[in-house]
C-alpha positions as CSV (number, residue, x, y, z in Angstrom):
1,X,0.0,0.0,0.0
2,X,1.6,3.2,-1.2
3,X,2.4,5.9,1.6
4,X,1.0,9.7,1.6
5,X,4.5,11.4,0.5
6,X,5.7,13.2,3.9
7,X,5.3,16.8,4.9
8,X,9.0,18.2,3.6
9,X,8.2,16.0,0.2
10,X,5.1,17.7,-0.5
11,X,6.6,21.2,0.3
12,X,8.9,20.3,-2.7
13,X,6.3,18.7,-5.2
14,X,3.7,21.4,-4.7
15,X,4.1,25.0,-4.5
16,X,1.2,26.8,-2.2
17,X,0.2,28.5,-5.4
18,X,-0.9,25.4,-7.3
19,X,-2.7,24.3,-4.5
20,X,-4.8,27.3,-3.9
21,X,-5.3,27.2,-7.7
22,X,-6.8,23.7,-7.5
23,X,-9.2,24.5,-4.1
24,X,-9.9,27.8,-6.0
25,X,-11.6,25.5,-8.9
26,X,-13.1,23.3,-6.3
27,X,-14.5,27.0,-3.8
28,X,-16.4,28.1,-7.4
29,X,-17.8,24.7,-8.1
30,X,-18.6,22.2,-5.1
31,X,-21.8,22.7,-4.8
32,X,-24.4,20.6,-2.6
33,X,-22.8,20.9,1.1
34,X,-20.2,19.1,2.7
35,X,-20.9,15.2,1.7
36,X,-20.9,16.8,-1.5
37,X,-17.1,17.9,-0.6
38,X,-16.1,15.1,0.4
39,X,-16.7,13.4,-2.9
40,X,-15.4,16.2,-5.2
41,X,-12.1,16.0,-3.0
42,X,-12.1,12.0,-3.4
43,X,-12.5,12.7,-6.9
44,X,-9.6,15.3,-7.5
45,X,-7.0,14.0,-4.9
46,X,-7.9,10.3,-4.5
47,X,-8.8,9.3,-8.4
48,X,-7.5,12.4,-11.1
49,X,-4.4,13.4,-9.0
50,X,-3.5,10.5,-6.6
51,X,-2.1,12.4,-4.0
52,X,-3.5,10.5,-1.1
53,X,-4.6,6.7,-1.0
54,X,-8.1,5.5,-0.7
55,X,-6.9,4.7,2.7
56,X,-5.4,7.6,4.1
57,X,-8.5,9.5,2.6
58,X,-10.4,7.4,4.6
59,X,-8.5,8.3,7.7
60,X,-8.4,12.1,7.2
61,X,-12.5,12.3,6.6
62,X,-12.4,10.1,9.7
63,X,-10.3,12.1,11.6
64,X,-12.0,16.0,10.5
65,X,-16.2,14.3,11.0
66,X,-14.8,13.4,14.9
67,X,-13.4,16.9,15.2
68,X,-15.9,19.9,15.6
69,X,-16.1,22.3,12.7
70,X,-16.4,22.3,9.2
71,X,-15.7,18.7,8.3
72,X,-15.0,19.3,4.5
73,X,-13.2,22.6,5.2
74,X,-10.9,20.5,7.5
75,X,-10.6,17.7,5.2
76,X,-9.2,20.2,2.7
77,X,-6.8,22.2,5.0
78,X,-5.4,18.7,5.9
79,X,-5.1,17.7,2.2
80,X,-2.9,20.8,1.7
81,X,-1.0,20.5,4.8
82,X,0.1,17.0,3.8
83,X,0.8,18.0,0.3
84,X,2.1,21.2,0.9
85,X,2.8,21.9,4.7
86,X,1.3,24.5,6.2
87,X,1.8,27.0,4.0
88,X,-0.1,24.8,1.6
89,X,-3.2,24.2,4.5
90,X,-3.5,28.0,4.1
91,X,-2.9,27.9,0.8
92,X,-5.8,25.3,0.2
93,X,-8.5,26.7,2.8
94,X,-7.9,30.1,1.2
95,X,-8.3,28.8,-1.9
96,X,-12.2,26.8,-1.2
97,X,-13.6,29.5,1.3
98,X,-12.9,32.6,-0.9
99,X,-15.5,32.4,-3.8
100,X,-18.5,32.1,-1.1
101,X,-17.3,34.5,1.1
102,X,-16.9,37.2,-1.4
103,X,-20.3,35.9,-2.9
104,X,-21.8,36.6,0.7
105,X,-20.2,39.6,1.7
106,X,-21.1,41.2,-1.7
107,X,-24.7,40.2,-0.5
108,X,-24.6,41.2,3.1
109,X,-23.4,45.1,1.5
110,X,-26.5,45.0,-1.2
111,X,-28.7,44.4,1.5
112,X,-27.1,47.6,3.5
113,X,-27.0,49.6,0.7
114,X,-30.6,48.7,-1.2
115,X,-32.3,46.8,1.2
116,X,-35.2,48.7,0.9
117,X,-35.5,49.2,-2.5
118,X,-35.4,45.4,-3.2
119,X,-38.1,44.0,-4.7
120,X,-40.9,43.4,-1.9
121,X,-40.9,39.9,-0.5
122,X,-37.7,38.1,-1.7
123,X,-35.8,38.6,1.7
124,X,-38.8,37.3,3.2
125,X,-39.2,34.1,0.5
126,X,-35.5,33.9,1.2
127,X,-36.5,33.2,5.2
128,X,-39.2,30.4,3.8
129,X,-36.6,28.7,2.3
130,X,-34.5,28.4,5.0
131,X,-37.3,26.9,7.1
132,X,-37.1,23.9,4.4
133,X,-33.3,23.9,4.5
134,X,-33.1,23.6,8.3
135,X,-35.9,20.9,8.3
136,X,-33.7,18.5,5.6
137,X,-31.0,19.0,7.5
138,X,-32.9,18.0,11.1
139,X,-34.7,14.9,9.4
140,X,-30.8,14.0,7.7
141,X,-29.3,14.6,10.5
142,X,-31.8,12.7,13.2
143,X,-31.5,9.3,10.4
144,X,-27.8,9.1,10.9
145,X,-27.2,10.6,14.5
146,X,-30.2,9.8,17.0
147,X,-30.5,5.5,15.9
148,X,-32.4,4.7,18.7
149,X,-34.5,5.2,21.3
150,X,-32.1,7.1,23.6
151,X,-30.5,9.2,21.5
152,X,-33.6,10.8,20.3
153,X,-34.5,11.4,24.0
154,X,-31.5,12.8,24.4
155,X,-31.9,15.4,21.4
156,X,-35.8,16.0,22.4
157,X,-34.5,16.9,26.1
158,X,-31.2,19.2,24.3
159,X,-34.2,20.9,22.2
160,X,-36.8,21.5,25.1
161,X,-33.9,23.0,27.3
162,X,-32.7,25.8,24.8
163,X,-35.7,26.8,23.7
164,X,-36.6,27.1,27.2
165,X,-33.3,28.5,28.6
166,X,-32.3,30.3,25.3
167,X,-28.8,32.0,24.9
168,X,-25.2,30.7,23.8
169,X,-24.1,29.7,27.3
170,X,-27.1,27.0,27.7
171,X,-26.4,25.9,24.0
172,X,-22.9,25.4,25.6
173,X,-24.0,23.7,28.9
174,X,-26.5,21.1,27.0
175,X,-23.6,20.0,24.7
176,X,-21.3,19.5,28.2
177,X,-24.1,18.0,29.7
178,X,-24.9,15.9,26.9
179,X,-20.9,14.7,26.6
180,X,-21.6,13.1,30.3
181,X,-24.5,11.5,29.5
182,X,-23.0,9.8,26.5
183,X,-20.1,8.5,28.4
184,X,-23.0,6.5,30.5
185,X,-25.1,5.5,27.8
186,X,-23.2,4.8,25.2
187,X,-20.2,2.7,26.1
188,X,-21.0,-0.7,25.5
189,X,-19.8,-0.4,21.7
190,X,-16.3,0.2,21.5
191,X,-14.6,1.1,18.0
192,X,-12.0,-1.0,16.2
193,X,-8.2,-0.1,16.9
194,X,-6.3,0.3,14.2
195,X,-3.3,2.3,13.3
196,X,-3.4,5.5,11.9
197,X,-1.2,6.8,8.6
198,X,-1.6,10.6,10.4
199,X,0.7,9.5,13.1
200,X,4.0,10.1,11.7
201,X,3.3,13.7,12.3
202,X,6.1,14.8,15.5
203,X,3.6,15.0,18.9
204,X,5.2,17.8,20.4
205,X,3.7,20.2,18.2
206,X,0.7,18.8,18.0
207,X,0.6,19.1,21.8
208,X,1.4,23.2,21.6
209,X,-1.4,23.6,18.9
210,X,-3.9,21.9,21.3
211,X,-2.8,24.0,24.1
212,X,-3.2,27.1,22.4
213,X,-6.8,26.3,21.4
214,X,-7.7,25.6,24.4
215,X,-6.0,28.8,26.1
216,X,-7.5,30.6,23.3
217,X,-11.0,28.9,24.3
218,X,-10.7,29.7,27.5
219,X,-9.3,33.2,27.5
220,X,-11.4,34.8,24.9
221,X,-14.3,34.7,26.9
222,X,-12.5,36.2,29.9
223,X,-11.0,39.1,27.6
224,X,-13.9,40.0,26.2
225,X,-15.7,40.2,29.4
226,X,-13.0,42.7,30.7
227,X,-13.7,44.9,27.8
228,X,-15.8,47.1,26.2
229,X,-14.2,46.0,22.8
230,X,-16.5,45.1,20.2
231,X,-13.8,43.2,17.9
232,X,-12.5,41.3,20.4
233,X,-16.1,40.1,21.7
234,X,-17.0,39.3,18.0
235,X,-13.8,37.6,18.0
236,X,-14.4,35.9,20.9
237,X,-18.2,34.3,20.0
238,X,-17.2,33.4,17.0
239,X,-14.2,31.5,17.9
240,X,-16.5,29.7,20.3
241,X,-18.4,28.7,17.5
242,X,-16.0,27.0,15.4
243,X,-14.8,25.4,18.2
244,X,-18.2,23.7,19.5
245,X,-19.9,23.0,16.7
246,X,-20.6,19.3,16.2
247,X,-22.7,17.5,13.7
248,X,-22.3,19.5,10.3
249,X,-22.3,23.7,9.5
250,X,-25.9,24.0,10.0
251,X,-25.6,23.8,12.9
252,X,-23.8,27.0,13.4
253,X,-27.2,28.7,12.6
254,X,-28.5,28.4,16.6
255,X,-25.3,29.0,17.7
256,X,-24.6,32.3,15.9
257,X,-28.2,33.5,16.2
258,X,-27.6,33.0,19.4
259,X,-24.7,35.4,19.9
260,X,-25.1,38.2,17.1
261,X,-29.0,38.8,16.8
262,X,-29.6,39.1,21.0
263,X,-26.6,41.3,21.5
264,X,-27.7,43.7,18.5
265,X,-24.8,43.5,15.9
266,X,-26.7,41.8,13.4
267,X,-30.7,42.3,12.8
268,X,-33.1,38.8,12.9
269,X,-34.7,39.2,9.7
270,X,-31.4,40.3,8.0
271,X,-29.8,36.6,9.9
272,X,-32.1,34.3,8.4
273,X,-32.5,36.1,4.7
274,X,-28.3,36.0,4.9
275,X,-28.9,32.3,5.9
276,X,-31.1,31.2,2.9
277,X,-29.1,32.8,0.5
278,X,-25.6,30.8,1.8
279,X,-27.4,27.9,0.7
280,X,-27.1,29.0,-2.8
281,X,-23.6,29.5,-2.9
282,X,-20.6,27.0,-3.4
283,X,-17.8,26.2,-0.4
284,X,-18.5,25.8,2.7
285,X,-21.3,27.0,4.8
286,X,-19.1,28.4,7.6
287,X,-18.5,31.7,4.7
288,X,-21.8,32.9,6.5
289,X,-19.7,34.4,8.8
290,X,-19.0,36.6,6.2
291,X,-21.7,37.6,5.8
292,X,-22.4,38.4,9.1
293,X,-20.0,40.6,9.7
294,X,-20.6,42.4,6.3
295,X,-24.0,43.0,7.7
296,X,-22.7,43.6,11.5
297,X,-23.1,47.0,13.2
298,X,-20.5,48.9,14.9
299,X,-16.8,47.1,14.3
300,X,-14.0,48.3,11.5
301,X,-16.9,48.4,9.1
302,X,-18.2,45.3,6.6
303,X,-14.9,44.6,4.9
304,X,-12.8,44.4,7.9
305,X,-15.6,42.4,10.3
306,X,-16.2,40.5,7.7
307,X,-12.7,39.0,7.9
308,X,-12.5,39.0,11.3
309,X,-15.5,36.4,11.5
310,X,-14.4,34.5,9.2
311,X,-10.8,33.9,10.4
312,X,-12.2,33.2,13.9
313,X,-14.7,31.2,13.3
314,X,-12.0,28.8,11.1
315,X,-9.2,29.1,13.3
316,X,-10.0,26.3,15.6
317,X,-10.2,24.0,12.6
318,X,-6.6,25.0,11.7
319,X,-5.5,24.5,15.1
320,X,-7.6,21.0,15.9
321,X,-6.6,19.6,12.7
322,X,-2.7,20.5,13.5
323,X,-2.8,19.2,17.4
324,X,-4.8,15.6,16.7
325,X,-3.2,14.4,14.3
326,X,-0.5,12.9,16.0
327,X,-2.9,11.3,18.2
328,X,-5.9,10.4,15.6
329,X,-5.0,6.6,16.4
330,X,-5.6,6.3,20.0
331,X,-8.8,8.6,20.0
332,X,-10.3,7.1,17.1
333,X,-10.0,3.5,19.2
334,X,-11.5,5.1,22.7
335,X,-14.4,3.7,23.9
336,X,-15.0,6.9,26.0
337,X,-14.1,9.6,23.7
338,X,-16.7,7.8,20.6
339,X,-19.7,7.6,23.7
340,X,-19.6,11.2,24.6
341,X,-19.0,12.2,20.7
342,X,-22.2,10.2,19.9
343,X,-24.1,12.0,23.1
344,X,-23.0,15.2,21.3
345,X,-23.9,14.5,18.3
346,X,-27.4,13.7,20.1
347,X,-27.8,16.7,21.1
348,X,-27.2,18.7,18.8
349,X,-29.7,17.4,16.5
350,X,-31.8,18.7,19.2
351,X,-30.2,22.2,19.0
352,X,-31.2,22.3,15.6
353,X,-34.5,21.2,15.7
354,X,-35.2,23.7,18.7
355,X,-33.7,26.5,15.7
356,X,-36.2,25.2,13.4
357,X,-38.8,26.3,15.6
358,X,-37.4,29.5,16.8
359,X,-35.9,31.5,15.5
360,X,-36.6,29.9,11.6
361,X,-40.3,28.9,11.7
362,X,-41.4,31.9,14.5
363,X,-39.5,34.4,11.7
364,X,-41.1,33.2,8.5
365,X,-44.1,31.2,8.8
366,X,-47.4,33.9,9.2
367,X,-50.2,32.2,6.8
368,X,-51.0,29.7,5.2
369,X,-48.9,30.7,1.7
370,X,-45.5,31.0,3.6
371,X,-46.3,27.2,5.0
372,X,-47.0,26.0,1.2
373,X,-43.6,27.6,-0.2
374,X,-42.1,26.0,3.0
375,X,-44.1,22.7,2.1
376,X,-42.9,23.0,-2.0
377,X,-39.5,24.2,-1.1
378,X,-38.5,21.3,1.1
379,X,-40.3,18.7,-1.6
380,X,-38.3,20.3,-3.5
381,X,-34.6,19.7,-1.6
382,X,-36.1,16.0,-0.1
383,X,-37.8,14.4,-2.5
384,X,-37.5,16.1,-6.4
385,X,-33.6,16.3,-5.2
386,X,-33.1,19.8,-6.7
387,X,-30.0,21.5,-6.1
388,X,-30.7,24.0,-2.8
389,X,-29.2,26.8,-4.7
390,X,-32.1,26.5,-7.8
391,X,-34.5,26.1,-5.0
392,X,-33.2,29.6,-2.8
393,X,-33.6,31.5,-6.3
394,X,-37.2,30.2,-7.0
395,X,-37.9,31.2,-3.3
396,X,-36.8,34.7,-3.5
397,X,-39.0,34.8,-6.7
398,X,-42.0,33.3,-5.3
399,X,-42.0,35.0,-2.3
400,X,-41.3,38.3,-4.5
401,X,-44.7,37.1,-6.1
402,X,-47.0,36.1,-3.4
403,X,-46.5,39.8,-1.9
């Protein structure tokens, strides 16, 4: 079985150019979210380019869908750090995140600039179709994560307690909560060992990286607490973000509601209309932080907040991705670590569901013709399997019409 090429080789066979040149051709056509990634990166690394084995693909989608974050961003940083070293992780996130993020910015300052002279109703169809985005991905999400009987309890109880105790810090204490309760469930089914082909990476470094996440975790909050600074408190929540977010990137929609619309940088209506439209764009659905802090209040204005939200809320991916590696094969065979990962994942299928309801459905559901574009927009995504970018555009249309 042929080895990935180490990290000095691929420094010399691959300049960081070339690979932001090839993720740049993959950020401006990967459509269809991140299991959709996944397969266009098999496809140009695995099959057309043969940089990586089927094997040690295997292992790095393995290692980046037990990690929180962006699983397909990470997966990509990871390919370019092996091929290129770190310069070529930059290189190759750079590269897939830019197209959507410009896309979304460019749509967070059209909405400043002519939101009110838009034509009436598409923001608001916009908001419908994110209530039928949100549902597919509860319902996809529930089939693969809650499989039986507890594990749906356990994301009905993570739903009934944030919508009851709303705010980021009871998001955050049901996921803890939910960690511990999957370490007494869910034990009794512990994963094969095997040895990993990430290990060669040097520990010591890995061991720094991890550190700093964590201090960076840790401290953020504390800093931002101390001060009156906006850009370090957007930094701060948005960091947090990234670094909790389990399950898949729609799941960043009840954290980030959670933290930008309640504290006033970012209006509701303005969230869940920026949230439709990521849907229709490319790359990964983390580049809503872009468009967040294109549409943000206060700050360095759009261009600069904009970047500021979208470096934070990727940096943990960098630094997770850099720190487990070296020790991918002895988490990936823990008993404990897989049964509170699968009482996280529990939950926050719950957290989602509890954002379909509030603030997606509360926001865009008032009469009986915004539940029938709901109804056609998610027959639309489930069942006629059109593209959710075709389906945003016919619901900023149709909404345009129907007021």
């Amino acid at each position: 079985m042929p080895q990935a090429p180490s990290t000095s080789e691929s420094s010399q066979s691959s300049s960081a150019w070339s690979i932001f040149l090839i993720f740049l051709r993959l950020g401006l056509t990967s459509f269809g979210g991140p299991v959709a990634h996944l397969g266009y990166f098999r496809e140009e690394f695995v099959h057309r380019r043969q940089w990586l084995d089927e094997r040690h693909y295997a292992d790095l989608v393995a290692l980046c869908q037990f990690l929180p974050g962006p699983s397909s961003s990470q997966v990509g940083l990871a390919i370019g750090l092996q091929r290129g070293g770190h310069l070529g992780s930059i290189a190759a996130w750079v590269g897939f995140t830019l197209p959507s993020a410009l896309i979304l910015l460019l749509f967070a300052l059209g909405i400043a600039s002519w939101g009110g002279n838009l034509p009436q109703g598409i923001l608001h169809g916009l908001k419908i179709v994110a209530v039928a985005v949100v549902a597919q991905a509860v319902w996809g999400m529930a089939r693969s994560l809650c499989t039986d009987a507890s594990r749906i309890v356990l994301a009905l109880g993570a739903a009934l307690m944030v919508l009851i105790l709303p705010g980021s810090l009871a998001q955050l204490g049901v996921i803890f909560l939910a960690g511990i309760l999957g370490l007494l469930l869910f034990r009794s089914s512990a994963p094969a060992s095997a040895t990993s082909l990430l290990e060669k990476h040097r520990p010591l470094p890995g061991i720094i990286t991890l550190a700093l996440f964590f201090a960076l975790l840790a401290g953020l909050p504390l800093l931002a607490a101390a001060s009156n600074n906006q850009a370090l408190a957007v930094l701060d929540a948005f960091y947090r973000t990234g670094a909790l977010v389990f399950g898949g990137g729609h799941v960043i929609l009840p954290l980030l509601q959670a933290e930008v619309v309640p504290s006033g940088w970012v209006d509701k209506d303005v969230f869940l209309a920026g949230y439709g439209a990521a849907q229709a764009v490319p790359g990964p659905l983390f580049t809503f932080s872009a468009f967040l802090g294109g549409s943000m209040s206060g700050g360095y204005g759009p261009l600069l907040n904009a970047a500021l939200c979208l470096i934070a809320i990727f940096l943990p991916s960098f630094l997770l991705v850099f720190g487990v590696m070296p020790f991918w094969g002895r988490l990936r065979s823990s008993r404990h670590m897989q049964a509170a990962l699968a009482g996280v994942n529990a939950a926050v299928v719950g957290l989602l569901l509890a954002a379909l309801y509030d603030p997606v459905w509360t926001s865009a559901i008032h009469d009986l013709k915004d539940l029938a574009l709901a109804l056609v927009a998610l027959t639309a995504l489930m069942v006629w399997k059109l593209p959710p970018w075709l389906v945003v555009l016919a619901g900023g249309f149709v909404g345009w019409g129907l007021n």
